[in-house]
N, C-alpha and C positions, 0 to 999 in steps of 0.2 A: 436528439436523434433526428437527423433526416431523412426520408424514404424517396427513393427514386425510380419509379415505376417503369418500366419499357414493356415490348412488345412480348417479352420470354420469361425476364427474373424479375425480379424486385430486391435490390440493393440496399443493404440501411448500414449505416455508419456511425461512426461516433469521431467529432474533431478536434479533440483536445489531450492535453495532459494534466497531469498534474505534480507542480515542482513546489516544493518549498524548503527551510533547511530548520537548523537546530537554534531553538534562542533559548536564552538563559533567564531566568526570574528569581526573584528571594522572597524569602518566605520566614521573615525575625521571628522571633522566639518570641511568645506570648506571657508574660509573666501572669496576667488575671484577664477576665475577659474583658472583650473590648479596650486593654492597655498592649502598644508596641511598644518594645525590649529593640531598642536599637543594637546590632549586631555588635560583638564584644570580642569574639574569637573569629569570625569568618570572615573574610573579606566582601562586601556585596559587589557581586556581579554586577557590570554595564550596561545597561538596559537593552541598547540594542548589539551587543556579544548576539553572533551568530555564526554554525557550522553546518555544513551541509554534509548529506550523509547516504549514501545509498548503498543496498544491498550487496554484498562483498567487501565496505569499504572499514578502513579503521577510523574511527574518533573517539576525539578526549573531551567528557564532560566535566568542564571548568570548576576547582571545592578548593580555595586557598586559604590559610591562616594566616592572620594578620598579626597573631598573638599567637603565644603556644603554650597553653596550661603545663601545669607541674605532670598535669597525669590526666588523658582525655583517650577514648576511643573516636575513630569514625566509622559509620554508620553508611551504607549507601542502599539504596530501596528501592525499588521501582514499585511506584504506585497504579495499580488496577483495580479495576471497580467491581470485577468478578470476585477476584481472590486477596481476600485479606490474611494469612495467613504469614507466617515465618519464611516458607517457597519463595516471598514475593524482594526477601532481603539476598542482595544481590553479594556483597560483602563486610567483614568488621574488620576494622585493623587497629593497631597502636602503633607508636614511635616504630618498632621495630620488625612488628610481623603480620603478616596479615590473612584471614581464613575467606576461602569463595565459600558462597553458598549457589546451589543449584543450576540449573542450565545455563543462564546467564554468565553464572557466576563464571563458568569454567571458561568464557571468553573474554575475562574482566583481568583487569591490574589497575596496580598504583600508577599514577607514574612518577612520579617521586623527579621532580628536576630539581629539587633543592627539598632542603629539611619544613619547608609550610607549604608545601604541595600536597591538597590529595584529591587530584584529579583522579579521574576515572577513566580509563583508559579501555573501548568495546573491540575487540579483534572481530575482524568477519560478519559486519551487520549481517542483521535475519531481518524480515519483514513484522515478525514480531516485537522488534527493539523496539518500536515507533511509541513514544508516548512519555511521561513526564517521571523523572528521578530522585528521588532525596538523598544530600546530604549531609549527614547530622552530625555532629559533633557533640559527643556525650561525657561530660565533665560534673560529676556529681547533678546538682539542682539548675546548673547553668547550661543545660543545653541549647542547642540552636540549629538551624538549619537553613538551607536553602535547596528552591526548585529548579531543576532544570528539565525543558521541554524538548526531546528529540524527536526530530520528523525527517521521515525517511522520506527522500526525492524519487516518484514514483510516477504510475499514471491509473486512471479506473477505468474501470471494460465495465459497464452491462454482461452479462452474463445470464442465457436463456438456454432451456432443456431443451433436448434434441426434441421431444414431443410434444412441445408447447409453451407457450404462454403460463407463464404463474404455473407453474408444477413443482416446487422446490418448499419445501418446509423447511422451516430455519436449517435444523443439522444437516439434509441434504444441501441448503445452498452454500452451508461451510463446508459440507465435504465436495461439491463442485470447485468451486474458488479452487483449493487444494489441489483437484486435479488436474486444473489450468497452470499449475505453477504460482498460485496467490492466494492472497487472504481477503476475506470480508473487509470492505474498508469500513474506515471509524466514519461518523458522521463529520470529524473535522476533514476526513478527506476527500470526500464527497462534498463536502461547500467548498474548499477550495477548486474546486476542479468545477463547479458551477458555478463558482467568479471567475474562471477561465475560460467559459463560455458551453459545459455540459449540457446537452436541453439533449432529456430522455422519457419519452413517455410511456411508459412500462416503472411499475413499481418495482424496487427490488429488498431484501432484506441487507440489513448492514449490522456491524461487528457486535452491538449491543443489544441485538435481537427488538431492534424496531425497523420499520417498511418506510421508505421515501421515493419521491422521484423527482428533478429538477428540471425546472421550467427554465427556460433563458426567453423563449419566442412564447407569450400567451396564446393557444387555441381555443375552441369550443372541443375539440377533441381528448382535448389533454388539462379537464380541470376548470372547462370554462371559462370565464373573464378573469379568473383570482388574476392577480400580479405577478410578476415572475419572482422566483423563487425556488427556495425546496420546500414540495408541498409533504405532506406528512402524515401518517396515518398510525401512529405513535407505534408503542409496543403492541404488536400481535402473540398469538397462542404459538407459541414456537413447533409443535408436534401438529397441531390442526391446519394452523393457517398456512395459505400457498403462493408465493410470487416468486418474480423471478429475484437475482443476486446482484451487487454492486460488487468487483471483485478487484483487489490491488494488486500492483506488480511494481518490482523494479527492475533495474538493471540485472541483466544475465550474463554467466561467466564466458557460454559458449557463444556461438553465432547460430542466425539463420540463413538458409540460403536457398534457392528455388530450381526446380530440377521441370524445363519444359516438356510437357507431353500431353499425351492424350491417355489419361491413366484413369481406370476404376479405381475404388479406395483402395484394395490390398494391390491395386498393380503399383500403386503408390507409396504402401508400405516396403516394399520390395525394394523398389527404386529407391529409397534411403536406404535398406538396410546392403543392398550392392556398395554403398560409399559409406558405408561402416558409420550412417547415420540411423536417426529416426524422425517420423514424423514430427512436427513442431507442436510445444504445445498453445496454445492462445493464449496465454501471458504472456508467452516469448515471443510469437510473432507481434504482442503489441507492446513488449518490453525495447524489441530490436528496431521495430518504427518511431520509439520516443526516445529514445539514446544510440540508436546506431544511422538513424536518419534513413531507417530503409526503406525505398522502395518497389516496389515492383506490380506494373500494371496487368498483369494475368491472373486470375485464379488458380488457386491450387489449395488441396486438401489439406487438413490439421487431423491431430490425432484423433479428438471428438466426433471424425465424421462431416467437421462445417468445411465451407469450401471459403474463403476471405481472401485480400490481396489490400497490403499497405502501401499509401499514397501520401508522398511529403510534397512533390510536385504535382499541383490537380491538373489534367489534359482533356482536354475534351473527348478523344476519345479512352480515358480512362475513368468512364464513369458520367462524364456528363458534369461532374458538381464541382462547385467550385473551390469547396473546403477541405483540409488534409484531413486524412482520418484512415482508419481502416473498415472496407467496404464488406460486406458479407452478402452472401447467397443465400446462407442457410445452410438447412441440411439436407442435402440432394440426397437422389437414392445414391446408392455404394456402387452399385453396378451398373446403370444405365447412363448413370452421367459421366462426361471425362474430365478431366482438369492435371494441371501440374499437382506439383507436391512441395511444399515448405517441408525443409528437413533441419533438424539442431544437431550440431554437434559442438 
């Protein structure tokens, strides 16, 4: 985070994204412990096989046969650390037919390009797809499997209450994210986006219900002399303890777009809803600066009440700094301050 002080606001940013895509791993069959069962049915994946995948998009998670049993099921799973449960099997199939299981499930297929395909096919990524898959191949005592990791091409916002500083207990700051149009990001998407060059000083909560924040630039302010990093302050009390939120986003179906004026907040909500729009929400307005290359030097309201304006080209007189990012105000009074309006449609 950089802060830039002037004679009226004080401006803070954030100037990065965060992009990465889908790679594939395998994961043999273990016959006893500490002995690998080199693979006999599945084909091992490429090591560096990679897809990229962002929210609204379709991909296919790579599961081949190399061989094809007299008589075998496939198995596909998505693995999370919350819910271990049946909910978490995606689908089962055989030669000839195949059953979804659950939310997922209902945006899953085969895709069958040939009779030793059994890729997995996700119609319509969500932000919750992001994360690692099994597919098993289950042939009496010779089963087998392989991993596959999908990471959804995204970016991270900080994410801070209208009243303050650290006000946010774990399920408020996941019901925040939510209302931005995102989710709590994982801890891996939060390091990647601090090898991208994140530096935020404000803690926030993240998807596994522990508190971090990422250093790029060392302060005394921000953590002392440590090294740069992400500093950490492991698992907190999810109901007791209070910071603010790291919050994900990807690509959006609609657009944003800015409506000039000198507008209170609801004169702002007006002004979109006369173009049969609405206020933007802060995911989208930093979904549409990371994929739609938006920018626009003006302030203007979001649905939250924050006033912000995204910058891909920095000007000097847009802010003064050097870095691209999306700038914020805060949260002005509703009525005394003016500004445009970001509207999504």
């Amino acid at each position: 985070m950089t802060s830039f002080k002037g004679n009226f606001v004080r401006i803070t940013f954030i100037t990065l994204s965060y992009l990465s895509c889908t790679s594939a791993s395998y994961n043999p069959h273990r016959t006893e412990p500490g002995t690998l069962k080199k693979l006999q049915y599945l084909l091992e994946p490429p090591v560096q096989v990679e897809v990229a995948g962002r929210r609204g998009d379709n991909v296919t998670l790579p599961c081949i046969l190399r061989v094809q049993p007299n008589h075998y099921k496939i198995k596909w799973t998505k693995l999370e650390s919350e819910n271990n449960g049946r909910q978490n099997i995606i689908m089962i199939s055989n030669a000839n037919a195949f059953k979804p299981y659950g939310l997922v499930g209902q945006r899953a297929s085969l895709q069958r390009a040939h009779t030793m395909d059994a890729s997995l096919m996700l119609r319509h990524l969500e932000l919750g797809d992001d994360g690692r898959y099994r597919c098993e191949l289950i042939n009496g005592i010779e089963d087998e499997n392989i991993l596959i990791t999908l990471r959804i091409e995204g970016v991270v916002f900080p994410y801070q209450s209208k009243h303050g500083r650290y006000k946010f207990n774990f399920h408020e700051a996941k019901q925040a994210c939510a209302e931005q149009d995102g989710k709590l990001a994982t801890y891996n998407q939060l390091y990647k986006a601090w090898t991208a060059g994140l530096d935020w000083c404000n803690a926030g909560w993240i998807h596994d219900g522990t508190v971090h924040y990422p250093i790029v630039h060392p302060r005394p302010v921000c953590g002392g002399e440590l090294p740069a990093g992400i500093r950490s302050y492991g698992p907190k009390n999810k109901d007791d303890d209070r910071f603010d939120a790291f919050c994900f986003t990807s690509q959006i179906s609609g657009s944003v777009y800015y409506i000039s004026g000198s507008f209170s907040y609801d004169q702002a909500v007006l002004a979109c809803k006369r173009q049969r729009s609405e206020l933007a929400l802060v995911g989208q307005l930093y979904a549409a600066w990371r994929f739609q290359k938006y920018d626009q030097c003006n302030g203007g309201w979001l649905r939250d009440g924050s006033v912000r304006f995204p910058i891909i080209n920095p000007r000097k007189h847009c802010g003064g700094i050097p870095e691209a990012g999306v700038r914020s105000f805060g949260f002005p009074s509703k009525t005394t301050h003016l500004y445009g309006a970001f509207c999504y449609r």
